[in-house]
C-alpha positions in Angstrom: 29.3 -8.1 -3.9 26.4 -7.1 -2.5 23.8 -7.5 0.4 20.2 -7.9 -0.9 17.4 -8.3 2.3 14.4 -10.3 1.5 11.2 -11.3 3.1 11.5 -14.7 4.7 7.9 -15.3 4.3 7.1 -14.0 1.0 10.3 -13.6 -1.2 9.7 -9.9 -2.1 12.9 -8.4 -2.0 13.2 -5.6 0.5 16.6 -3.9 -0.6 19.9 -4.0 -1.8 23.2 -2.4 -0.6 26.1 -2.5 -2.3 29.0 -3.6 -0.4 31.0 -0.8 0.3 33.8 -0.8 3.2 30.5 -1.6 6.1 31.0 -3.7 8.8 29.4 -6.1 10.5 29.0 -3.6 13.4 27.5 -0.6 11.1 24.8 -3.8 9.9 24.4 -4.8 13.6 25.1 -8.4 12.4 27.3 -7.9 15.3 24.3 -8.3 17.8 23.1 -11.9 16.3 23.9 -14.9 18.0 25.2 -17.9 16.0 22.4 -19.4 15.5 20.4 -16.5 14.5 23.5 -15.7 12.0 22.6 -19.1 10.6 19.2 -18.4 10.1 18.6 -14.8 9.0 22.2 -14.4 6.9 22.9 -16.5 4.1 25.3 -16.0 0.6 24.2 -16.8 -3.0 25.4 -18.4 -6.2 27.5 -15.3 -6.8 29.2 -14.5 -3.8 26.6 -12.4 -2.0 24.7 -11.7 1.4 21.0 -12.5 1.3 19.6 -11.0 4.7 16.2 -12.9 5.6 13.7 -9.9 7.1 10.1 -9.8 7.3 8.6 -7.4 5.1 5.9 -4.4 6.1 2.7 -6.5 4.8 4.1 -9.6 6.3 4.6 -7.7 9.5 1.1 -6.4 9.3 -0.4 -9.9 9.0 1.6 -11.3 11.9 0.2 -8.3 13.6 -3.4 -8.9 12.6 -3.1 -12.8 13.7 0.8 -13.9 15.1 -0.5 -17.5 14.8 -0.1 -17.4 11.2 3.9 -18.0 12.0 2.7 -21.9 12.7 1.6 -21.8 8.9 3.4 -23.5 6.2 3.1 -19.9 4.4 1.6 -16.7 5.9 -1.2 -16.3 3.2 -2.2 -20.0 2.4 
């Protein structure tokens, strides 16, 4: 199993670590609220963590103009 962190607003895939003996603490899931759980932490088909994250040029376009987040999709 694995975690892979990808970019809510485009899809590109950020990284991937391989499950090893981490905890929640050494992740800082630990510091989420439920409801934050529920929307940035997911699993997939095959049993692993996808970790929603904004990405650098996401973060540089919310930067540039925050009210994209209102969007549909940050670049359309």
């Amino acid at each position: 199993m694995a975690i892979h962190y990808v970019c809510r607003h485009c899809g590109y895939p950020v990284g991937t670590i391989e499950k090893t003996v981490l905890s929640e603490t050494d992740l800082g899931f630990d510091q989420l609220t439920p409801d934050e759980r529920n929307d940035i932490i997911s699993n997939d088909m095959d049993g692993n963590q996808v970790v929603r994250v904004t990405c650098e040029a996401c973060q540089q376009v919310l930067e540039r103009d925050p009210e994209r987040l209102l969007y549909p999709s940050l670049y359309h």
